[in-house]
ROSE-187308 format. One record per residue (C-alpha): x, y, z; residue in one letter. Coordinates in steps of 0.05 Angstrom, whole numbers, plus 5000, padded with zeros to 4 digits. Last residue first. Layout:
N
XYZA...
REM end
This chain:
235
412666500240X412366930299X408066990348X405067570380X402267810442X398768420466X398368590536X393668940576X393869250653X389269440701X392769720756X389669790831X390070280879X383870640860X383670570789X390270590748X390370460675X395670060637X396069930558X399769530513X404369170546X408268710502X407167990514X413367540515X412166850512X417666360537X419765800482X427165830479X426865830560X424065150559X416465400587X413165220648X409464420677X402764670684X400465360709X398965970685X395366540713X398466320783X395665730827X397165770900X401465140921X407965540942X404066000982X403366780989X397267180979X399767920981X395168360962X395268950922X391368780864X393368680790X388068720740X389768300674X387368280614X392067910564X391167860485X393267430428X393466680462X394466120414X401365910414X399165250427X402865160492X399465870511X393465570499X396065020541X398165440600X391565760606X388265110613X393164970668X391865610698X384665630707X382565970679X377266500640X378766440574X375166860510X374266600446X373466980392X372266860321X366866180343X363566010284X362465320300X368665110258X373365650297X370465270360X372764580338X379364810312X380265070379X379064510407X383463950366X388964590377X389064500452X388263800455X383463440503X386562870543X385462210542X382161910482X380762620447X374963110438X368062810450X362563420442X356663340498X351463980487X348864170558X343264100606X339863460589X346163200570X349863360635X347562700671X347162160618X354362330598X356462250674X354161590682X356861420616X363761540636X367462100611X374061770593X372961810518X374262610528X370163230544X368663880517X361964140553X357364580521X352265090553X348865590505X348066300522X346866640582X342766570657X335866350636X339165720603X342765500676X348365060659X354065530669X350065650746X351564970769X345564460786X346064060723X353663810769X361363710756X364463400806X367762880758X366563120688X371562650662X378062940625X374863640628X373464260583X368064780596X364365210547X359665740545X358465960480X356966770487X349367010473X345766990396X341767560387X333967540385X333168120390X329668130453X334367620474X340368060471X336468620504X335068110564X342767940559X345068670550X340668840624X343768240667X350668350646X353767730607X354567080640X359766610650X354966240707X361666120754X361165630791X367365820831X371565240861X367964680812X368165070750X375665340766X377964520767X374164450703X377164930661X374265570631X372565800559X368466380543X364866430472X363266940411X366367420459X365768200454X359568190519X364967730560X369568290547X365868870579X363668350634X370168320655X370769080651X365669240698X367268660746X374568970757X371869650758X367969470820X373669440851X376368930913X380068490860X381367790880X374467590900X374066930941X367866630959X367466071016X373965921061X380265881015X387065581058X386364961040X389464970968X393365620973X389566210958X387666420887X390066890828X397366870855X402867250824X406167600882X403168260870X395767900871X393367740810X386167860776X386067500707X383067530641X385167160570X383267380506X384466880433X382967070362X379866370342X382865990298X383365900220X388765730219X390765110263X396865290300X402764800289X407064610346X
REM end
């Protein structure tokens, strides 16, 4: 598959437990879930939101977390004060079905500008709700492609992008050969299930077309590792 160049320089972040899991098994979550139980797990998320030009994340993660993709509380006032310009915050989905004004990525006193990447299935019910709240950008018939998107960003400035999950969005930039960095915090716990999503998802890799990052660095904090990969592609 060809990459589109320019593109975005691509970051992904995770917290896994030691058997690969970055949530519990459908039907097994009650509430909030928090894979990492360090503080130095937020610290450095938020580190890498504030390097970001935007932060991606799927529908499926929107509407289990609402997340508000925010930068820390005191470098967004200061961003504002400057006038800066905050992180994109984007969303991709087929539909928007579940998805809501009332959720935190939506919020303007929260972070930077809300966008949602959607295809020609979104009905017009839907449209008419989020555009008050967000910029609407049409990307596909059915699905949205991975390299139809990040063109997209890379032409609204966007030099990096940084993705937040879920898995099957994760497993399309790495589809498109488009991931160049990994952050990822691994916990000791042990979530089990054969139905818990992992980092990536989707339908896996022909052998002959398996990433493989090279680690980086690794720091320990507490009893947990936080642990970065850099990965490259060749040709």
């Amino acid at each position: 598959m060809t990459v589109p160049t320019p593109r975005p320089r691509v970051f992904i972040n995770f917290a896994s437990s030691l058997d690969g899991k970055i949530n519990p098994a459908p039907g097994r979550r009650s509430g909030r879930f928090m894979m990492s139980r360090q503080r130095e797990d937020l610290r450095r998320m938020f580190a890498l939101r504030g390097t970001a030009d935007a932060i991606l994340i799927g529908a499926s993660n929107l509407r289990v977390d609402d997340p508000d993709l925010a930068i820390p509380a005191d470098e967004h006032a200061a961003r504002r004060a400057r006038s800066q310009p905050e992180p994109l915050r984007v969303v991709v989905t087929s539909s928007a079905d579940g998805i809501t004004p009332e959720m935190k990525i939506f919020d303007p006193e929260r972070g930077g500008p809300s966008i949602v990447v959607h295809t020609a299935r979104m009905p017009a019910e839907a449209r008419a709700r989020l555009a008050p709240v967000a910029e609407l950008v049409e990307l596909g018939a059915v699905t949205v492609e991975m390299n139809d998107l990040l063109a997209w960003l890379a032409g609204r400035g966007v030099r990096t992008l940084l993705c937040e999950g879920g898995g099957d969005l994760c497993a399309q930039l790495f589809g498109a050969r488009a991931v160049d960095e990994i952050y990822l915090t691994l916990a000791p716990r042990i979530l089990g299930g054969a139905r818990a999503p992992s980092m990536v998802d989707g339908t896996g890799f022909a052998p002959d077309e398996i990433p493989n990052p090279r680690l980086a660095s690794v720091e320990q904090v507490g009893d947990e590792l936080f642990l970065r990969y850099e990965v490259s592609w060749p040709g």
